[in-house]
C-alpha positions in Angstrom: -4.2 24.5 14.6 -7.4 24.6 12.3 -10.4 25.3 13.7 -13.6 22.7 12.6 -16.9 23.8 13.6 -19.7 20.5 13.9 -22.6 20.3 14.6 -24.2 17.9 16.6 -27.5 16.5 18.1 -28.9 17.7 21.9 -28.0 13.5 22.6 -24.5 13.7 21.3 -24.2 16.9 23.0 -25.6 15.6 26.2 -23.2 12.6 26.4 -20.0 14.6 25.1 -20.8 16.9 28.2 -20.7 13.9 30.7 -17.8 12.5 29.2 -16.0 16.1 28.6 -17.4 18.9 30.0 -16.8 22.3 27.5 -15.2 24.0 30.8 -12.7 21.4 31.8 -10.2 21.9 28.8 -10.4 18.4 27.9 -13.3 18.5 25.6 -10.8 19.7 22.1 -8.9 17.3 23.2 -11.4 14.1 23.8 -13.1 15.3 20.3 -9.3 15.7 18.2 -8.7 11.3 20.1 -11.5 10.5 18.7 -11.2 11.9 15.5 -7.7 10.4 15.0 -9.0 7.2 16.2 -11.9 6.9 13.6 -9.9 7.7 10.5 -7.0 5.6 11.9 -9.7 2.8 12.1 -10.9 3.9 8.0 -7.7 3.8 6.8 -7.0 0.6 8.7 -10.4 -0.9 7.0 -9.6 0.5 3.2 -5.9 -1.2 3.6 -7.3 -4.5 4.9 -9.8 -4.1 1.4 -7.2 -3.4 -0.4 -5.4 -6.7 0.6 -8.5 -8.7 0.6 -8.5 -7.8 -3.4 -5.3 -7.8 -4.4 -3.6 -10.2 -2.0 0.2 -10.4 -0.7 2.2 -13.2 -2.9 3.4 -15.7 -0.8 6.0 -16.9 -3.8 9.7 -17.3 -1.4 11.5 -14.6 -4.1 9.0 -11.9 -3.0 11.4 -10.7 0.0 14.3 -10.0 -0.9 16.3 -9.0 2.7 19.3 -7.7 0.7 17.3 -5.5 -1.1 16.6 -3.3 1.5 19.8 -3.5 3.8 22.9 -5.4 1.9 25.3 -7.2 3.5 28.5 -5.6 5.0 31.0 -7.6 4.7 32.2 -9.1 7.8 35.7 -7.5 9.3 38.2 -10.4 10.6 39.4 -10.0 14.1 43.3 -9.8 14.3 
């Protein structure tokens, strides 16, 4: 793993300790959530964006179903 170093204000800091103390182990893990969970959130927000300016047709020929996964054709029971 990478290591980040951030810095942080004595009120961050304060409420990062109640949540996860530095001595419990769970702190590098509470702070690599959260970070997953914010740009999880970005990425959701620049995709929504994204959509909002260019949006989805909704014409019927713009899924095509046998595009992705053709057909197999069906084997007759004896």
């Amino acid at each position: 793993m990478k290591q980040v170093i951030v810095e942080i204000d004595e009120r961050l800091a304060a409420l990062l300790e109640k949540v996860a103390p530095a001595r419990s182990r769970k702190r590098s893990a509470f702070v690599r959530d959260a970070i997953r969970r914010a740009l999880d959130a970005e990425l959701e927000r620049l995709t929504a964006e994204a959509y909002r300016r260019m949006p989805q047709s909704l014409d019927p020929w713009y899924f095509d179903p046998e595009a992705w996964e053709p057909r197999r054709p069906r084997r007759r029971r004896r």
